[in-house]
C-alpha positions as CSV (number, residue, x, y, z in Angstrom):
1,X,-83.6,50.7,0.7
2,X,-84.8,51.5,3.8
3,X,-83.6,51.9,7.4
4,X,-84.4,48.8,9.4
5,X,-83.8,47.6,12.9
6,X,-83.1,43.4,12.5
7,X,-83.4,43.5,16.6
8,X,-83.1,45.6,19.9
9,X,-79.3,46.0,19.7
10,X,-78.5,45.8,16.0
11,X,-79.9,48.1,13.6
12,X,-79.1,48.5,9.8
13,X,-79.4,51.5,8.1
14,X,-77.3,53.5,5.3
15,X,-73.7,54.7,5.7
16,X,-73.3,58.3,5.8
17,X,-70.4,60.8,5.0
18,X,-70.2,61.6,8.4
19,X,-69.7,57.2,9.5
20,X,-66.1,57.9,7.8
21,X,-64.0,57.7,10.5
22,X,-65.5,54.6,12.0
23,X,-65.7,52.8,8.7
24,X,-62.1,53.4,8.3
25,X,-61.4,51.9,11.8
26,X,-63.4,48.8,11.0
27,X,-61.8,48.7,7.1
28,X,-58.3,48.6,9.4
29,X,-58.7,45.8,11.5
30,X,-56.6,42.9,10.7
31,X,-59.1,40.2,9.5
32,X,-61.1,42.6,7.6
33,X,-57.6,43.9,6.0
34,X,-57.4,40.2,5.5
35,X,-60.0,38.8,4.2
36,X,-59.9,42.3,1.7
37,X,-58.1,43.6,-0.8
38,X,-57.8,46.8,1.5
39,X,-54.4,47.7,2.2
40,X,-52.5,48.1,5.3
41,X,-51.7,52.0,6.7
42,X,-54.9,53.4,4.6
43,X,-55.7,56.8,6.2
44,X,-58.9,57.4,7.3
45,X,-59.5,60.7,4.6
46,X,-58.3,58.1,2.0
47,X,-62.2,56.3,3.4
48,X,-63.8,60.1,3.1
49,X,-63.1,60.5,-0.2
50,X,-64.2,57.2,-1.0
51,X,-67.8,57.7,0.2
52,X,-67.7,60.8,-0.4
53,X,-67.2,59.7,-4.1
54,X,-70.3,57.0,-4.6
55,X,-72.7,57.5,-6.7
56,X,-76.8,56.1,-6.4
57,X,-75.0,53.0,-8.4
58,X,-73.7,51.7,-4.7
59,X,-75.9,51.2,-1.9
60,X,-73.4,50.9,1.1
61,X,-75.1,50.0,4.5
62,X,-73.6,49.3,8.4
63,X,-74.4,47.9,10.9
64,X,-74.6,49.7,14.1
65,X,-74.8,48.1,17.9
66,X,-74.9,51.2,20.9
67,X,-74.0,53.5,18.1
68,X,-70.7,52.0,17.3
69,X,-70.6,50.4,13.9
70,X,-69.7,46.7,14.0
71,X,-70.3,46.1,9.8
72,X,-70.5,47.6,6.3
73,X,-71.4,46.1,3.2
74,X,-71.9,46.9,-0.5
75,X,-73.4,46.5,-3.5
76,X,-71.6,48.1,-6.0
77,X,-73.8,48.2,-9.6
78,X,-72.2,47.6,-13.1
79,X,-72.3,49.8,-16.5
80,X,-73.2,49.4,-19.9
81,X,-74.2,46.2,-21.1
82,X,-73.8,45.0,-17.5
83,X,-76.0,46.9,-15.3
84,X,-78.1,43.7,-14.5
85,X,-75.1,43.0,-12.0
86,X,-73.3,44.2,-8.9
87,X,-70.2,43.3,-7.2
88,X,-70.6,42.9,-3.2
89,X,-68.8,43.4,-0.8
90,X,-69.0,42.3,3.4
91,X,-67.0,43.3,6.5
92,X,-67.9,42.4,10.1
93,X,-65.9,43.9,12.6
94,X,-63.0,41.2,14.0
95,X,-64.4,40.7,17.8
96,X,-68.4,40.4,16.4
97,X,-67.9,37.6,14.1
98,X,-70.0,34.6,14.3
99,X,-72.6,36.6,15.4
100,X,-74.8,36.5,12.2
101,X,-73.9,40.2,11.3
102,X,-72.5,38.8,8.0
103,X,-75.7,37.4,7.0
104,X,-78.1,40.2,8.2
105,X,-76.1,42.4,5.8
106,X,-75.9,40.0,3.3
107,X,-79.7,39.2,3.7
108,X,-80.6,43.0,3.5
109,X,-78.6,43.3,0.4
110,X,-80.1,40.5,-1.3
111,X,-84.0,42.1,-0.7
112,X,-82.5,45.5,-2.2
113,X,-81.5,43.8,-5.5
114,X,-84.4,42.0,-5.6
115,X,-87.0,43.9,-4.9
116,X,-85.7,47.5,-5.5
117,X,-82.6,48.1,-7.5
118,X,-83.2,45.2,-10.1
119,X,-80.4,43.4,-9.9
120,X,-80.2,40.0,-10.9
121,X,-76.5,38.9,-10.7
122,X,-74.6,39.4,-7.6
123,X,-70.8,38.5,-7.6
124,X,-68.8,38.5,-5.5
125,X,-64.8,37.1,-4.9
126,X,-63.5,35.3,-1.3
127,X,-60.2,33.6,-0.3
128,X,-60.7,29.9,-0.9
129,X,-59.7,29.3,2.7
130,X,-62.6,31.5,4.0
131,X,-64.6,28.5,4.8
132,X,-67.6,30.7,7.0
133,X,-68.0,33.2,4.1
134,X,-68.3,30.9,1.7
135,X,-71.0,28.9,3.8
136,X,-72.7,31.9,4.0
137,X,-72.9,32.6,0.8
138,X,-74.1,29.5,0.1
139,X,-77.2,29.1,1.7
140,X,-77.9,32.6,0.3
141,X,-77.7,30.7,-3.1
142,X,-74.4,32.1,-4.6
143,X,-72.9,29.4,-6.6
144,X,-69.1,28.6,-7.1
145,X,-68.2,30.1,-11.0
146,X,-64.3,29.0,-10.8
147,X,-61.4,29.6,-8.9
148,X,-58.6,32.8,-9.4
149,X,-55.5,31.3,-8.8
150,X,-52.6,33.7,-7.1
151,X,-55.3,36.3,-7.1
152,X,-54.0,38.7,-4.4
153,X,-51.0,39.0,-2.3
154,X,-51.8,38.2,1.8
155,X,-49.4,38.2,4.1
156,X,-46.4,37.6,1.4
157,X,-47.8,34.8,-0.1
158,X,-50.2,34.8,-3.2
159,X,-53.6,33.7,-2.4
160,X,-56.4,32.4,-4.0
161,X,-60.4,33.2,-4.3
162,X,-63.2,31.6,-5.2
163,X,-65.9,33.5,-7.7
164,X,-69.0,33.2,-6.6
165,X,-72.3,35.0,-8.0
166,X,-75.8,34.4,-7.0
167,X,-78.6,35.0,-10.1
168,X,-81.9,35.6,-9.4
169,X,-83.7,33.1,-11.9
């Protein structure tokens, strides 16, 4: 994938090693911790080693407004017999949402699958209750596949997601 600029203020482009710190301040905020399976009190070396650990099977990108980094997302590829897919993953910093970073980053994730890693099934899991994610991913043609009932504790209470996946025909 390649760096690009989606408009004067925003620009997308790949996460470095060196974005660590600021990924794990935006990974911390409570509706990204939320919204994610990410746990409360992660420390931000627990994020280094994390990036510091992907391979060329993840293509991780942010996006960055006056050099602060408002957004990260994922594609995370499959093995084996399942290489044709990738999980995703999307977090837009709490005080920029509704501000179509979501689907830029989703958009730009979509065109890399499609047009350079070869991935034809995306998948991806959000809480039911999610409503603007879900719309999102929607008109980006993911399709409900079922629903994960008491998936993931949130805020003491077992919550449920929605499986979603979106394959390229």
């Amino acid at each position: 994938m390649t760096e690009a600029t989606t408009s004067p203020t925003l620009k997308i482009r790949a996460a470095r090693i060196v974005d660590w710190e600021a990924i794990a301040a935006l990974m911390s905020q409570p509706g990204i911790r939320s919204g994610t399976l990410r746990l409360p009190y992660s420390t931000p070396e627990q994020t280094r080693k994390w990036m510091e650990g992907l391979s060329e099977d993840n293509t991780v990108i942010v996006a960055e407004r006056d050099g602060r980094i408002i957004g990260m997302a994922g594609l995370h590829r499959n093995k084996g017999r399942r290489r044709h897919s990738a999980v995703l993953g999307i977090s837009v910093d709490d005080d920029h949402r509704g501000e179509g970073i979501g689907k830029v980053l989703l958009t730009e994730l979509i065109d890399a699958a499609d047009n350079w890693l070869g991935i034809s099934r995306i998948e991806l899991t959000v809480f039911t209750d999610n409503e603007a994610a879900i719309a999102l991913y929607r008109k980006t043609g993911f399709e409900p596949e079922g629903t994960h009932r008491a998936y993931a504790l949130r805020n003491g209470v077992l919550a449920d997601v929605l499986a979603m996946a979106r394959i390229r025909g």
